[in-house]
C-alpha positions in Angstrom: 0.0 0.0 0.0 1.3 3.2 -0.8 2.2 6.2 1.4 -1.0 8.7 1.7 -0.9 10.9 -0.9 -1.9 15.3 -1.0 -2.3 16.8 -3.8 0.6 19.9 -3.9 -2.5 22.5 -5.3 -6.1 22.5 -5.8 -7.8 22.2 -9.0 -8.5 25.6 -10.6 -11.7 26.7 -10.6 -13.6 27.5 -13.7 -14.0 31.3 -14.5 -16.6 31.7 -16.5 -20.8 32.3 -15.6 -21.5 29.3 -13.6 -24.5 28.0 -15.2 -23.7 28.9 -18.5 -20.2 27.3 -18.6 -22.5 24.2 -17.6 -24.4 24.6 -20.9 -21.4 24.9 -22.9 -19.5 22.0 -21.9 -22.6 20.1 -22.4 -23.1 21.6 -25.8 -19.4 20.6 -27.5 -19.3 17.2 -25.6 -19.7 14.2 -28.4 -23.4 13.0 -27.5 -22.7 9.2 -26.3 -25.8 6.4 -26.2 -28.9 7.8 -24.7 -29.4 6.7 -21.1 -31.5 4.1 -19.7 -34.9 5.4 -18.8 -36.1 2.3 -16.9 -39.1 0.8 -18.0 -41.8 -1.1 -16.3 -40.9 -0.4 -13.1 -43.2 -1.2 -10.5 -43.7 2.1 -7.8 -46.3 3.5 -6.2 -47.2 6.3 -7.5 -46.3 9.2 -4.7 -44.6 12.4 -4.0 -41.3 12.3 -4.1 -40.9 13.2 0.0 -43.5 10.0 0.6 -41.3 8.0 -1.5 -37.9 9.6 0.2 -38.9 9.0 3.2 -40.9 6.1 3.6 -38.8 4.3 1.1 -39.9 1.0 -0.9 -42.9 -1.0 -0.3 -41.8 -4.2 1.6 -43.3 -6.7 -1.2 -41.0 -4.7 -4.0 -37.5 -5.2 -1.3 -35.0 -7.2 -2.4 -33.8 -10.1 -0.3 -30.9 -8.9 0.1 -32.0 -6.0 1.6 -33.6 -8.0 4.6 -32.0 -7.2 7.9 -29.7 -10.4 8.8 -26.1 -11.1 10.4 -23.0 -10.0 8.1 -19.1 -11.3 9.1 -17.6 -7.6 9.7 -15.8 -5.9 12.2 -15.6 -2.2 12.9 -12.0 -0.3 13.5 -11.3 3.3 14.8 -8.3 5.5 13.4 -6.2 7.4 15.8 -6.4 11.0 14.0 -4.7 12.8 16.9 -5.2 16.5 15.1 -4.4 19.2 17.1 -7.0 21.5 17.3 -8.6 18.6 19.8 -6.1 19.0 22.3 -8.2 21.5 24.0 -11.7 19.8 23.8 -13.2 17.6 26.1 -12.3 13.8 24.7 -15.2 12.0 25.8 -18.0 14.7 24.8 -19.9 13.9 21.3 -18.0 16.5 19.5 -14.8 15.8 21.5 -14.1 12.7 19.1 -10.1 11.6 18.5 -11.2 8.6 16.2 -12.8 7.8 13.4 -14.8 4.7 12.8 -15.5 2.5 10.2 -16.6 -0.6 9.0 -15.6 -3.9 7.6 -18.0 -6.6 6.3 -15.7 -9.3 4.5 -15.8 -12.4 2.7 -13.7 -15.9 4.1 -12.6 -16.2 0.3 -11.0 -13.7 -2.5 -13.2 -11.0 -3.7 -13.3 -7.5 -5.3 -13.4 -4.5 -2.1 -15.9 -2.3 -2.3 -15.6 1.2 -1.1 -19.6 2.7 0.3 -19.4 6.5 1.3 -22.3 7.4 3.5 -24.6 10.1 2.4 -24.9 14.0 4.2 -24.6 13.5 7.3 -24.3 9.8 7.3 -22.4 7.3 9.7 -21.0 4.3 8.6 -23.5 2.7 11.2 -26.3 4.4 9.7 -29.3 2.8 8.0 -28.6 3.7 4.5 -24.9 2.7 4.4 -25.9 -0.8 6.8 -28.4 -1.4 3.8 -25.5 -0.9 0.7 -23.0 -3.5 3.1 -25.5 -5.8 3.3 -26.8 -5.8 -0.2 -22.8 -6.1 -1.6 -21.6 -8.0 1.1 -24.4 -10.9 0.5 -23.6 -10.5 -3.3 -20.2 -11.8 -2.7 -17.7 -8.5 -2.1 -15.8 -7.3 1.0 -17.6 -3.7 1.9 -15.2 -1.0 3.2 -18.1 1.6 4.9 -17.0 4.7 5.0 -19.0 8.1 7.5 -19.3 11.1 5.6 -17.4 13.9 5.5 -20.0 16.1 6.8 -20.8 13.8 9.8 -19.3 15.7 13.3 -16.8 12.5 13.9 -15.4 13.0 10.4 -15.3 17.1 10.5 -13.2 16.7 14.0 -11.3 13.7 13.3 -10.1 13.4 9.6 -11.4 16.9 7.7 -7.9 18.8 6.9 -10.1 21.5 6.4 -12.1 22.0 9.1 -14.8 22.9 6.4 -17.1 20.0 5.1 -19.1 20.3 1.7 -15.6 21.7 -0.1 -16.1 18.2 -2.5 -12.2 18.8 -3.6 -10.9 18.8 -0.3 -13.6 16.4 1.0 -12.1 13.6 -1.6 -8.6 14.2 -0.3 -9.4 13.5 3.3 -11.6 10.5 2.2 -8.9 9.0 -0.1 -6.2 9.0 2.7 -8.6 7.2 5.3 -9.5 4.9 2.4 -5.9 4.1 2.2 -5.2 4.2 6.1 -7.8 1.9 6.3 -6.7 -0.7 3.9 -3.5 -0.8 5.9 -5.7 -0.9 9.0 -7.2 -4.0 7.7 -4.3 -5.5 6.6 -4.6 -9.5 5.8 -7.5 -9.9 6.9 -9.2 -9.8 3.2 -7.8 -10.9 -0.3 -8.6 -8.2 -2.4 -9.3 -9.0 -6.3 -10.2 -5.5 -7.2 -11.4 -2.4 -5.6 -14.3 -0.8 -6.4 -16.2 2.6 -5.5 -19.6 4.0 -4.9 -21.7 6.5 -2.6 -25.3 7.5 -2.2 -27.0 10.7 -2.4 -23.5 13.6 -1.2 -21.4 10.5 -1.0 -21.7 10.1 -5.0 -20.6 12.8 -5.7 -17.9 12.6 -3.2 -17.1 8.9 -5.1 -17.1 10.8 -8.5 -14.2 13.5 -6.9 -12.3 10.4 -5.1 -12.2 8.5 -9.0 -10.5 12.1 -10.2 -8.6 11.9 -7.6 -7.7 8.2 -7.9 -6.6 8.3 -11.6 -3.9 11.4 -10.9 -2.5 9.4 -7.5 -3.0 6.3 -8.5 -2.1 4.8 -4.8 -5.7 2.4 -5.4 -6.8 2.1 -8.5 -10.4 1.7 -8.5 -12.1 0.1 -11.4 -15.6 0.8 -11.1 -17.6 3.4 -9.9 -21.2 3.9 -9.1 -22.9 6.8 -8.2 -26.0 6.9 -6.6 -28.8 9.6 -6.7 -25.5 12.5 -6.7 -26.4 16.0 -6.4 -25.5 17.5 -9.9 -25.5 21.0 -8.4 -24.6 21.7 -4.9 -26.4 24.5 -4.2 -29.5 23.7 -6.4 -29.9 20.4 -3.6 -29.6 22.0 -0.6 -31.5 25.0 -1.6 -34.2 22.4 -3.2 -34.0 20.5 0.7 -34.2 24.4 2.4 -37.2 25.4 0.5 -39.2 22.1 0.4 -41.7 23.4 3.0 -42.6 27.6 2.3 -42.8 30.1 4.7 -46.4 30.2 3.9 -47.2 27.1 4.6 -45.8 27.2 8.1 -47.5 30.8 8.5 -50.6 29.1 8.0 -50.1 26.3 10.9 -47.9 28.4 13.3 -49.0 31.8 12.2 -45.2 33.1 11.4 -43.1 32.8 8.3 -40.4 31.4 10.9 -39.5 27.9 10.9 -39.0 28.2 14.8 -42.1 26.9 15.6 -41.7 23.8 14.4 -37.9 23.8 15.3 -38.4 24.9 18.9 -40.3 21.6 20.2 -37.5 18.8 18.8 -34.9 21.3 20.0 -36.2 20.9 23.2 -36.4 17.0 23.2 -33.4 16.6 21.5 -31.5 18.6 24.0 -33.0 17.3 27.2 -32.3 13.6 25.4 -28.8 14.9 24.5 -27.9 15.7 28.1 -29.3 12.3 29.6 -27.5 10.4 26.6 -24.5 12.7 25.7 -25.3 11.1 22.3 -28.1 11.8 19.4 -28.2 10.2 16.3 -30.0 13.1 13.7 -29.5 11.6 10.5 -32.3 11.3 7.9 -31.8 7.7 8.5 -32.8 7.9 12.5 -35.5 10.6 11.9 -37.5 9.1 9.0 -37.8 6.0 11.3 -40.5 8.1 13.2 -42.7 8.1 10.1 -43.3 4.5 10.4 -46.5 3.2 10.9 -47.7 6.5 11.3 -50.1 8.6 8.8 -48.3 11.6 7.8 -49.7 14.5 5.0 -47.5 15.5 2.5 -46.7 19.0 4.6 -45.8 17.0 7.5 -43.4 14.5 5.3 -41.8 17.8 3.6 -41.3 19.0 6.6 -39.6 16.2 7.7 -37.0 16.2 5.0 -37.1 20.0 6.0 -35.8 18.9 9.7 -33.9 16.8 8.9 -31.6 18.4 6.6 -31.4 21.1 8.8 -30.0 19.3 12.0 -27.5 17.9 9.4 -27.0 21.8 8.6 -26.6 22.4 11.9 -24.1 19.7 13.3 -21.6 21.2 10.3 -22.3 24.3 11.3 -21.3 23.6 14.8 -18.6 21.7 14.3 -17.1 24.3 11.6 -17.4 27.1 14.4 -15.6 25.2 17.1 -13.1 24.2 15.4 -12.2 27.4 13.7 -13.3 29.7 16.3 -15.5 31.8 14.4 -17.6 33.0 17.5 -20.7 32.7 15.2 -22.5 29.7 17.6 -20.0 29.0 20.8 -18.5 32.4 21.9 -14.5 31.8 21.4 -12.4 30.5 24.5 -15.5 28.7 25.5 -14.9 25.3 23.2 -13.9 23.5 25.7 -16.3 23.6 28.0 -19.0 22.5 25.0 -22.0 20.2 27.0 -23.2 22.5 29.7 -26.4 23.7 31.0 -26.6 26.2 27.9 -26.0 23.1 25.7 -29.5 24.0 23.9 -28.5 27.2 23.2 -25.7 26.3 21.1 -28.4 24.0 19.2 -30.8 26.9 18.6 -28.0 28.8 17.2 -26.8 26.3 15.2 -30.2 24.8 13.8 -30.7 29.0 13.5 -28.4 28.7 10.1 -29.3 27.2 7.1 -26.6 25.2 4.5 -26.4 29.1 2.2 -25.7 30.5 5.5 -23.1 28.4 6.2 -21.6 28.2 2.5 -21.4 32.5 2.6 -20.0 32.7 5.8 -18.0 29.9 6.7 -16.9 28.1 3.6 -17.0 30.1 0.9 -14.9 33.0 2.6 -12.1 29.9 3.7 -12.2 28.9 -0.4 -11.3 32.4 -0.9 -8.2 32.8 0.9 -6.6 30.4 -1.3 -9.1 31.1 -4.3 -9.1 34.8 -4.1 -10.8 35.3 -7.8 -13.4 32.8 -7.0 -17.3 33.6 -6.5 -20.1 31.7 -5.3 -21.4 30.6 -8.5 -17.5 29.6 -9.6 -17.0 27.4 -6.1 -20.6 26.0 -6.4 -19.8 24.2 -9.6 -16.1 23.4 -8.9 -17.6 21.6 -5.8 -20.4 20.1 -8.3 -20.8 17.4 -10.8 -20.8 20.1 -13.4 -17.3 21.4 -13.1 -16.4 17.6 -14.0 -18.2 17.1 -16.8 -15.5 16.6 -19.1 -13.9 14.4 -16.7 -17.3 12.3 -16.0 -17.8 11.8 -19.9 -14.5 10.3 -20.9 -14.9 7.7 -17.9 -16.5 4.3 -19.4 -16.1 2.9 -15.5 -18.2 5.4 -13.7 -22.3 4.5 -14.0 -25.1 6.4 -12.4 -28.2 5.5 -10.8 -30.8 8.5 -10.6 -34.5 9.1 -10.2 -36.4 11.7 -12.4 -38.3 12.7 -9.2 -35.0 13.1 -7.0 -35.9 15.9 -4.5 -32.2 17.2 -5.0 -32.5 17.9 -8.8 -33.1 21.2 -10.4 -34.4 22.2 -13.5 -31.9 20.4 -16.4 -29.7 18.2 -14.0 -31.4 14.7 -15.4 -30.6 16.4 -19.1 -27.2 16.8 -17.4 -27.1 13.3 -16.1 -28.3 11.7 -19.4 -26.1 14.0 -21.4 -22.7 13.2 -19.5 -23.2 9.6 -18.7 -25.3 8.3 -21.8 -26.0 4.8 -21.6 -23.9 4.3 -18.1 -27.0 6.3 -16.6 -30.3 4.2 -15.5 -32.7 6.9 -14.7 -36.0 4.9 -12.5 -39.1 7.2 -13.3 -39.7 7.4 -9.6 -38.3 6.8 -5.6 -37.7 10.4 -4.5 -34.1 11.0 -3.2 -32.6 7.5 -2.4 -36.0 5.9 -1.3 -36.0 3.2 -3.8 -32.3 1.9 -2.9 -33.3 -1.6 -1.5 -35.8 -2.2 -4.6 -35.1 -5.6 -6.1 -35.2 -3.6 -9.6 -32.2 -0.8 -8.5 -30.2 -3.8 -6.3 -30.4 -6.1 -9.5 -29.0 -3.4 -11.3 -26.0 -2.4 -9.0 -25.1 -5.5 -8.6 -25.3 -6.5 -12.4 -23.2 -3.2 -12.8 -20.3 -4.4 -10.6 -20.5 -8.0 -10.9 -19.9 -7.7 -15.2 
C-alpha cells in the first residue's frame, strides 16, 4: 500500500458564468448512447418526499436487503489532530477517532468502497443497507462516514470545512488508504471498487479524479447513486421544500422556529441524559413508520432533517475554527453544559447558504481569491467535472427523475454526461428506492460484469 498521498495545489476553478459554462461543456461534448430510462418499473405512484422518506414498499425489497447477520468488524483510526487538544475527549463533538466498518468475505473477492450520504455514519441505515446488499452478493464492503458527519469534521477533515467536494475527496482518499492498511490481511482483495449515495456520490465521482492522478488504489468501477449534480440547487431544493407560507398558515409566522423549537427541546434534554443523538435522515425518517403523515408533514420532515444535518456542520465548523458565530471563542472546551440547547438553537438557527457565505466560501477564498459563489458551487459540483465524467467508461449512475435534489436540467445533465452508463428509475424520490429488487439487481449486475 502506498504512502497517503496530498495533492501539492487544488484544482483551478472555472472562471466563466457558472450556469452557463455548464451549458457549454454540455453543448461541445460528443453526445454518447442515450441513457436508460427504466421501463416497467413497478412504484407507487407518490410524491417524491413520501417515496424519500418512507422508502420502498416491503413486497418490492430485495432479499438482500432484509436485515440479517453479516461477518464484519468495525476499526477506529487514531487521528490525533491538534485542534482537539483542548476539547473535552469523551464529549460527542470531542471525538479523536474515526470509525468504520468492515463486512468481509472468508474467500478472495473485489473490495468495495460505500461513502455514506450527508450526514451519514457508517452505522447508519442507508450505508448498513448498501453492506448488506454487496456483502451478501459476494464482495468485501469498506463503509465509510461522511465527511459532513461531526466525527469526520473533527477527526479526519484537513479542512475544518465539510461540503468543499475537492478537499472532502482528499481527506476520504487518505482514510481509504489508512484503512486498507488498518485492515491489513485480513481480506484478499481481487479488485477495488467505488460507490456512494445521495452527497457521498458525488464525493465517489471526486475520489475517481482523484484516484486516476495518484493512482495509490486504483479503482475500477464506480457507481454513483442519486448524486447531487449542483450543490447549491440540492440543498437550496432541501431548504425550501416546506414555504414560509405554509408554516404561517399552521404556526402563524413565516419562521421555521415553531416547528424547530419543540425537537430542540427534546433533542437537548435527550442529548444531556445520553450525551449522544443520532439526527441523520436515516434515524428521523424511522419516526414516520406506521404512522399517517400529509404530504406538509413529510416535507417538513425532510425540511428537519436536513437542517440538523446543517446544523451539526455548522457547529462543528465554528468550534473548530473559532469563528464565535455559535460557541463564543475561548469557551470550546467547556462545550456540554447547562446552555448546551442554546448552542443548538444557534446552530439549527443557520441554514446550508448561511453556512456556504460565511463559513466556507470565505475559507475557499483565501486560497481562491478570484473565485465567486457561483465559480466554487460548480467546482464543488458534478458540473465542473463534466468533461472528466464523460471520458470515464467505468463510472455509472443510478438516478431518479423525481430526485428531491435535482433542479431544472440536471437529469438532461445526467443523461447528457453519462449516456447509456445512466439508469434513470421514473420514480423513488431521493434515495427511497435503494433496497428495490429492480435498482439492487442493477447495481449489482453493474459491478458483478
Amino acid at each position: 500500500m502506498n504512502t497517503p498521498y496530498r495533492l501539492p495545489v487544488k484544482p483551478t476553478l472555472s472562471k466563466g458564468p457558472g450556469f452557463f459554462l455548464g451549458l457549454l461543456i454540455l453543448a461541445i461534448l460528443p453526445l454518447s448512447v442515450p441513457a436508460k430510462d427504466v421501463l416497467n418499473y413497478e412504484y407507487p405512484a407518490q410524491s417524491a418526499a413520501r417515496s424519500t422518506v418512507l422508502g420502498t414498499p416491503a413486497r418490492l425489497v430485495s432479499p438482500l436487503a432484509i436485515p440479517g447477520e453479516i461477518r464484519e468488524r468495525n476499526y477506529y483510526l487514531d487521528m490525533n489532530k491538534p485542534e482537539l487538544e483542548g476539547l473535552e475527549r469523551q464529549r460527542r463533538y470531542g471525538v479523536h477517532r474515526l470509525g468504520f466498518s468492515l463486512a468481509y468475505q472468508e474467500t478472495p473477492a473485489p473490495l468495495v468502497v460505500s461513502i455514506a450520504g450527508t450526514g451519514g455514519n457508517h452505522e447508519g441505515g442507508k450505508a448498513q443497507l448498501m453492506k448488506r446488499l454487496l456483502y451478501r452478493a459476494g464482495f468485501h464492503v469498506l463503509s465509510l462516514t461522511s465527511p459532513t458527519h461531526p466525527e469526520f469534521i473533527f477527526a479526519a477533515s484537513s479542512t475544518n470545512h465539510a461540503g468543499i467536494s475537492p478537499d472532502d475527496a482528499q481527506d476520504l482518499y487518505t482514510i481509504i488508504q489508512r484503512a486498507l492498511e488498518e485492515v491489513g490481511s485480513t481480506v484478499e482483495i481481487t479488485d477495488f471498487y467505488l460507490t456512494g449515495y445521495s452527497l457521498g456520490g458525488l464525493n465517489a465521482a471526486f475520489i475517481s479524479q482523484l484516484d486516476d492522478q495518484v493512482g495509490a488504489i486504483g479503482f475500477s468501477k464506480v457507481l454513483l447513486i442519486n448524486p447531487p449534480v449542483n450543490l447549491l440547487t440540492s440543498v437550496t431544493n432541501l431548504t425550501d421544500i416546506v414555504s414560509s407560507d405554509e408554516v404561517f398558515e399552521r404556526t402563524g409566522s413565516h419562521s421555521l422556529k415553531g416547528f424547530f423549537d419543540p425537537v430542540l427541546q427534546s433533542l437537548a434534554d435527550y442529548y444531556k441524559r445520553e450525551g449522544q443523538l443520532d439526527l441523520t435522515g436515516d434515524a428521523m425518517y424511522r419516526i414516520a413508520e406506521g404512522v399517517e403523515l400529509s404530504d406538509f408533514d413529510l416535507r417538513m420532515l425532510v425540511r428537519v432533517s436536513f437542517g440538523f444535518s446543517t446544523a451539526d456542520m455548522v457547529f462543528v465548523s465554528d468550534v473548530l475554527n473559532q469563528y464565535g458565530f455559535i460557541v463564543p471563542v475561548g469557551q470550546q472546551n467547556t462545550l456540554i453544559q447547562g446552555n448546551n440547547n442554546i448552542y443548538l438553537r444557534r446552530s439549527a438557527s443557520w441554514t446550508f447558504l448561511d453556512y456556504f457565505r460565511h463559513m466556507v466560501l470565505p475559507y475557499w477564498q483565501l486560497t481562491h481569491p478570484q473565485a465567486t459563489e457561483e465559480s466554487a458551487v460548480i467546482a464543488w459540483s458534478l458540473l465542473g467535472m463534466q468533461e472528466y465524467l464523460a471520458s470515464q467508461s467505468k463510472i455509472h449512475v443510478q438516478h431518479n427523475i423525481d430526485d428531491l435534489i435535482l433542479g431544472e436540467g440536471d437529469i438532461d445533465f445526467i443523461r447528457s454526461t453519462f449516456g447509456d452508463r445512466a439508469l434513470i428509475y421514473p420514480a423513488g424520490g431521493h434515495c427511497g428506492n435503494m433496497k428495490h429488487r429492480r435498482n439492487v439487481d442493477d447495481m449489482l449486475a453493474f459491478f458483478n460484469n
